[in-house]
C-alpha positions in Angstrom: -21.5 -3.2 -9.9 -19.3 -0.2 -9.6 -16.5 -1.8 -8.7 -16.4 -4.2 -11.2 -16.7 -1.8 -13.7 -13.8 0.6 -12.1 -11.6 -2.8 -12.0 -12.1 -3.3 -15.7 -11.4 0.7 -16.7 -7.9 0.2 -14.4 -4.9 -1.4 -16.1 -1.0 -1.3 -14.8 -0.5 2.5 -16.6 3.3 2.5 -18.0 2.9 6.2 -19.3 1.4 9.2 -17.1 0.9 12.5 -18.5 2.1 14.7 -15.5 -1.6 16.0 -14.7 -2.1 16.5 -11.1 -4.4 14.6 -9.3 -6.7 16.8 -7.0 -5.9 16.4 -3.4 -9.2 15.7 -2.6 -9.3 12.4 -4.4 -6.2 11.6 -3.1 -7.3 12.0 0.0 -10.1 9.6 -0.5 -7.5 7.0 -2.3 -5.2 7.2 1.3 -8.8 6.9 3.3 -9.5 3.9 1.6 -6.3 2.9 2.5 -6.4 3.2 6.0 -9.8 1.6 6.5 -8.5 -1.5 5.0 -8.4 -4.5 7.0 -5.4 -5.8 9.0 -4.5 -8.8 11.1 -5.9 -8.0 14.5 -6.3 -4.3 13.7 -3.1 -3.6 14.1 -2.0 -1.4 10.7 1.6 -2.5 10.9 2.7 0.3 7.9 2.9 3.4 7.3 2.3 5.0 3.6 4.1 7.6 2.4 3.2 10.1 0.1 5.8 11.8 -2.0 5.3 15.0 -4.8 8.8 16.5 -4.1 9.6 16.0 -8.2 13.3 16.0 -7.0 12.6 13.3 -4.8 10.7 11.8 -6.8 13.6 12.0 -9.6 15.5 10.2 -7.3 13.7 7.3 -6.8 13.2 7.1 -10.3 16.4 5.1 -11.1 16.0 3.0 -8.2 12.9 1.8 -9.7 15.0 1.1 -12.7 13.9 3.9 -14.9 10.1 3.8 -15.0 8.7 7.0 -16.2 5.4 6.8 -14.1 7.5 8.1 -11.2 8.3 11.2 -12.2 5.3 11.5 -14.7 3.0 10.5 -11.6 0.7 13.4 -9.3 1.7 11.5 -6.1 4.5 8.7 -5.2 3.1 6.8 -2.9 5.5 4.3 -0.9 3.7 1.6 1.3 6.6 0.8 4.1 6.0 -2.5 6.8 6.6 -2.3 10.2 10.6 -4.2 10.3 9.3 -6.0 13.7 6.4 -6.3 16.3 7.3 -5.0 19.4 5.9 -4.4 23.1 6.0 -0.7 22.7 3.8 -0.9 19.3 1.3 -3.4 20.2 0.6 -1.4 23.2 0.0 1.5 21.5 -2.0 0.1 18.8 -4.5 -1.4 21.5 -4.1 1.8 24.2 -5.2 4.0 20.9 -8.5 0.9 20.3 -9.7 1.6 24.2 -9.2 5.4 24.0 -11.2 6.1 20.7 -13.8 3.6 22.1 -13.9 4.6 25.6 -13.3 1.0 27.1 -11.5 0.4 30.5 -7.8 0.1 29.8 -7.6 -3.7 30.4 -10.3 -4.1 28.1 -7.8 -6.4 25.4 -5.3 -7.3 27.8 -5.7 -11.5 27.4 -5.7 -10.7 24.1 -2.9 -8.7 23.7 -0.9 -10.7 26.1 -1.9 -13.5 23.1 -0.5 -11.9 20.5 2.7 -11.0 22.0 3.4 -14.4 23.1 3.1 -14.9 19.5 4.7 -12.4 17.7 7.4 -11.4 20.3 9.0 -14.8 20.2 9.1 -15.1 16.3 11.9 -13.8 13.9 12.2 -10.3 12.9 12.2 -11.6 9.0 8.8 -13.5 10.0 7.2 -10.6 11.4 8.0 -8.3 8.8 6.6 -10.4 6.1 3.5 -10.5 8.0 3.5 -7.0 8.2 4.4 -6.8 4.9 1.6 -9.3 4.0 -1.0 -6.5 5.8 0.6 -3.4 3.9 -0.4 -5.5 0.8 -4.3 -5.5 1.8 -3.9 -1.8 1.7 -2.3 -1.9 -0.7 -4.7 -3.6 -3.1 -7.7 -1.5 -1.4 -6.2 2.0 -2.7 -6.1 0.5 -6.1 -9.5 -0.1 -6.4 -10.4 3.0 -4.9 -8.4 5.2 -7.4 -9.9 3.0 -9.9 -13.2 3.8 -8.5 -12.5 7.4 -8.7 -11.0 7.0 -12.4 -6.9 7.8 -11.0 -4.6 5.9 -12.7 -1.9 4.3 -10.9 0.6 1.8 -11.3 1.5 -0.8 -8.7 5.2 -1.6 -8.6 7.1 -4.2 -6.4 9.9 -3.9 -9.3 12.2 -1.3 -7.1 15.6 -1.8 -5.1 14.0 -1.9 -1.6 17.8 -1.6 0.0 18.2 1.8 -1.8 14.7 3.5 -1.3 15.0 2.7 2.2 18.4 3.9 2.1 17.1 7.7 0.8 13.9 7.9 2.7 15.9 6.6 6.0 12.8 4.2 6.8 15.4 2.1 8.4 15.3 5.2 11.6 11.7 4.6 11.4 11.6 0.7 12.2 9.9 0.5 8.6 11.1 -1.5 5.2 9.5 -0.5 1.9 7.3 -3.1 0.4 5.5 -1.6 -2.6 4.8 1.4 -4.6 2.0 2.6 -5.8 2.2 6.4 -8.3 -0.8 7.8 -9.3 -1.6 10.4 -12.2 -3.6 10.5 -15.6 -2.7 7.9 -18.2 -0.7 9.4 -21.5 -3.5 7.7 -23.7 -1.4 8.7 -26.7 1.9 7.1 -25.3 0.9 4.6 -23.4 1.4 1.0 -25.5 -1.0 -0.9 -22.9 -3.8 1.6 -22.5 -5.9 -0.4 -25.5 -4.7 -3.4 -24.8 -7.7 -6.4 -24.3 -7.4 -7.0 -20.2 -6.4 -10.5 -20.0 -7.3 -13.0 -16.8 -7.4 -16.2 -16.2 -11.0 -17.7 -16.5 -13.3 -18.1 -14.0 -13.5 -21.7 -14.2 -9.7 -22.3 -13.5 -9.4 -19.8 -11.1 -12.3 -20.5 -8.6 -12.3 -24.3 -7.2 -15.9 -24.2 -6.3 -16.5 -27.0 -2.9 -20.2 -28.1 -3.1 
């Protein structure tokens, strides 16, 4: 399979070489990205993408010094919804019956379902389950740049507090969760890029249920 293939090529890339990536595959890395799957289809994040290199300088230090920030084509910066509320289930499920040209109460027992659910919970719980759906995409746009040979680098090892801070996500009703830069691998710098790719084996990962 392709994919298999693509996910043995990828590795965690600790040095980028600056190289642009063309916007078109970009393009098809956020795509990939927003088809992913999400808890009742309701994509509770936003991702976004960053190629300012002064911004990008910035956020550099908060993500304690590594290089594949600056050295990367495009930052990107998947953020959570901080909370479910009224207003954005609505508009998730009023945007659902408009694209498919359903009557308007169309998801209404359903909707009133959810809110029951998530309107009554913590803030702190529903932004880990938000958080939880960023991750899906998360993981989809890796494959897919490793599909279309872009390296990238996944990173939770940031100061969420301070990128928030600078990119004012907190005016937004959003909280960081992950990064994700993408670029070219330095092959000539890069200590990991020959490194054996190491996983734990199949038969103690999969508990197989007969």
């Amino acid at each position: 399979m392709q994919l298999i293939e693509a996910l043995n090529w990828r590795y965690a890339t600790k040095k980028m070489n600056g190289q642009a990536v063309p916007q078109e595959q970009v393009d098809k890395i956020l795509t990939a990205a927003r088809l992913a799957p999400t808890s009742s289809g309701l994509q509770p994040f936003k991702v976004i993408v960053i190629t300012n290199p002064d911004l990008k300088a910035k956020i550099q230090p908060i993500a304690y010094g590594q290089t594949q920030i600056s050295d990367s084509s495009h930052l990107l910066v998947f953020a959570a919804w901080d909370n479910y509320s009224d207003e954005r289930i609505n508009e998730i499920f009023n945007h659902t019956v408009a694209e498919r040209g359903l009557p308007e109460n169309t998801f209404d027992d359903y909707k009133n379902r959810l809110k029951s659910t998530y309107l009554n919970r913590p803030a702190s719980v529903n932004f880990e389950h938000a958080a939880r759906q960023a991750y899906i995409a998360f993981g989809v746009a890796i494959a897919a740049a490793a599909e279309l040979k872009v390296d990238a680098t996944p990173m939770e090892g940031f100061d969420n507090a301070a990128l928030d801070e600078l990119l004012q996500l907190p005016q937004q009703g959003l909280k960081s969760v992950t990064l994700l830069p993408l670029g070219y691998r330095d092959s000539e710098n890069d200590w990991l890029v020959n490194q054996k790719k190491v996983r734990i084996p199949s038969e103690e990962l999969f508990l197989k249920i007969a």
